[in-house]
C-alpha angles and dihedrals in degrees: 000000000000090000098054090036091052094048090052085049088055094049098045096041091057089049089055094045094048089057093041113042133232090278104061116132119259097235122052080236120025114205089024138082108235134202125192114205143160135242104283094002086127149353111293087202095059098044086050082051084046102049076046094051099038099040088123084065099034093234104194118201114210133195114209115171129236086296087076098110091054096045078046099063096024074054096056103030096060092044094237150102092009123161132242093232134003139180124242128205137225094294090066094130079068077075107057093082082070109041089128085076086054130066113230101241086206079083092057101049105266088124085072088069097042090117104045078072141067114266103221086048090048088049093054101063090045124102116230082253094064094255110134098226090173131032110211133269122166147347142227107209103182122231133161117250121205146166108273088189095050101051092043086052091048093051095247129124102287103170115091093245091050099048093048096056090049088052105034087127135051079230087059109042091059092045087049082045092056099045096049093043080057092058093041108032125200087036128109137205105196120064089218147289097301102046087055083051107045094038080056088049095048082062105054127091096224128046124174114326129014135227096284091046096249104145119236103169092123095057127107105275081057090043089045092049086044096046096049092051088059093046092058087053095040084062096050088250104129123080094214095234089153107188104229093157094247120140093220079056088043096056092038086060089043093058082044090064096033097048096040089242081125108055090182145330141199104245137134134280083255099069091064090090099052087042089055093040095048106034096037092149091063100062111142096023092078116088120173121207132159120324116248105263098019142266126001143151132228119188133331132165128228128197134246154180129231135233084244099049107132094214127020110162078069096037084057092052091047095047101046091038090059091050096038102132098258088063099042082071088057089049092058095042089050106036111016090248108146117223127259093196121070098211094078089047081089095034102122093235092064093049105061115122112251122223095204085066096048076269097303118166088239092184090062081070104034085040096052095043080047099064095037088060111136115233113243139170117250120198127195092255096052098096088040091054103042085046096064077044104064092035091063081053086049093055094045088041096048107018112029100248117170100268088223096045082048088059096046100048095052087048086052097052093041082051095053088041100050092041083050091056096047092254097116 
């Protein structure tokens, strides 16, 4: 991984010097202590109350758009234009190869507020060798979200406690699926393949390698998350709404919650936002309870500091006074971004009833699923791999492919990448 990291550094390093000239500054802002961020990374209120509170230091705020990881390693391999401080996002552990461009925050205290956060969390934005590289953001719980006025219309439990006990299981929520979509046809109950495969994998307490990077990303807790996707296509559950990204996919998702065609679906906190933005006219039909299967997270950014930062001891104070746990709770308000640490889980502000959710007290649920996560190692390859993974679904799901062939082709391509980056 270092090797093939290093060599796109290296590429991307002499294209930015060529455009900037042996003379560009170090820091994107000299003088100033910059942050790069993306929209709705974070709450733009509290960073308004941080440049305020921080003028002393001209702390300097910058949006940067979803490109921010590319701008980030083109940054620091040219050796040029790098910010003080940046947000990661959930890959982080792609950065590890390169710690050595990033300061270990444990230096600079930030030991000292290890357990007002959750431990998996904590675990996440640390390197194998003990340095916090990123100190957390946010989080992704998993729930299932689901059409309180549909399945009462239907006659089927409707209330969140009710709903979690029917579908306490994978099993039984297709079964519960099947039995709904019967009573309202031409309704489904299941986004699509992926989503079943990646929300089982977001269970499990291993993922693709292990500690010792032995990959093990063909054993059974892989083959069982495979095999149910298939399952929920093979019964005609899923609604084949496939995210490619594409606007034309996005809009097609959006109609689906407008229009009732998709009765629920296991996703992240995150997607609350999206789901109130694009299906407005719902509001108050929506209820959330405990995914099927269990706990699982999905996502989640961390912040960091890099080698070049001009001041760290400040960037620290800026960075861990932004994520203190009080303002955890207006990130969430502001930008949909659910708390990693508890202690904003009974923040007011948290536990106000939402409308959108018939004024359910939707953090009693996230929070819950948050603190149940189940620790895992995750390795630099691991969104590469699920991703070859869920594009071979994709290809059964959309286009017929042989399941098996499927499988084995995925295995095949994780093979050749992980042999090309020195794992195997």
């Amino acid at each position: 991984m270092a090797v093939d990291r290093r060599g796109f550094l290296a590429g991307a390093g002499a294209c930015l010097l060529a455009l900037a000239g042996c003379t560009s500054p170090q820091t994107t802002s000299p003088g100033r202590l910059t942050l790069w961020y993306w929209t709705r990374g974070l709450s733009d209120k509290v960073l308004d109350e941080a440049k305020t509170r921080f003028a002393d230091a001209k702390f300097n705020p910058a949006n940067v758009g979803h490109n921010l990881r590319h701008r980030l390693l083109a940054a620091i391999s040219g050796n040029a234009y790098i910010p003080d401080i940046t947000m990661l996002n959930d890959d982080i552990a792609g950065y590890f190869e390169d710690a050595d461009q990033f300061i270990d925050l444990n230096t600079l205290g930030a030991d000292r507020l290890k357990d007002q956060y959750l431990p998996w969390k904590w675990q996440a934005g640390t390197t194998p060798d003990g340095k916090l590289l990123g100190f957390p953001i946010d989080t992704g719980p998993a729930a299932l979200f689901y059409r309180h006025d549909l399945f009462a219309q239907a006659g089927f439990p409707s209330e969140p406690d009710d709903v979690a006990r029917a579908v306490s299981t994978w099993d039984q929520y297709f079964d519960f699926s099947a039995e709904i979509q019967k009573a309202l046809p031409g309704r489904y109950m299941i986004t699509d393949a992926k989503t079943v495969f990646t929300y089982s994998m977001a269970q499990e307490p291993q993922k693709y390698l292990d500690r010792q990077h032995k990959y093990i990303g063909d054993q059974a807790h892989v083959q069982l998350a495979w095999d149910r996707a298939l399952t929920a296509v093979r019964k005609g559950l899923t609604a084949g709404l496939v995210d490619t990204g594409s606007e034309s996919g996005s809009v097609d998702r959006h109609a689906a919650w407008n229009n009732g065609k998709e009765l629920s679906l296991v996703n992240a906190s995150w997607i609350t936002g999206e789901i109130k933005e694009s299906a407005a006219r719902t509001a108050g039909a929506w209820r959330i309870c405990r995914s099927p299967g269990g706990a699982g997270n999905q996502g989640g950014s961390f912040m960091a500091l890099t080698r070049y930062c001009a001041d760290p001891q400040t960037a620290f104070e800026i960075t861990s006074w932004i994520l203190n746990p009080a303002n955890q709770a207006r990130h969430y308000v502001d930008a949909g971004l659910f708390p990693s640490a508890p202690a904003a889980f009974d923040d007011p502000l948290m536990r106000e009833p939402d409308p959108f959710f018939g004024g359910q007290v939707t953090v009693d649920v996230f929070g819950q699923a948050a603190k149940e996560v189940k620790p895992a190692y995750f390795s630099p390859q691991d969104i590469d791999i699920s991703n070859i993974l869920t594009d071979e679904l994709v290809n059964v799901e959309s286009a017929g492919k042989d399941p098996g062939q499927a499988w084995r082709d995925a295995q095949n391509s994780v093979n050749r990448l992980l042999r090309r980056r020195g794992v195997l």
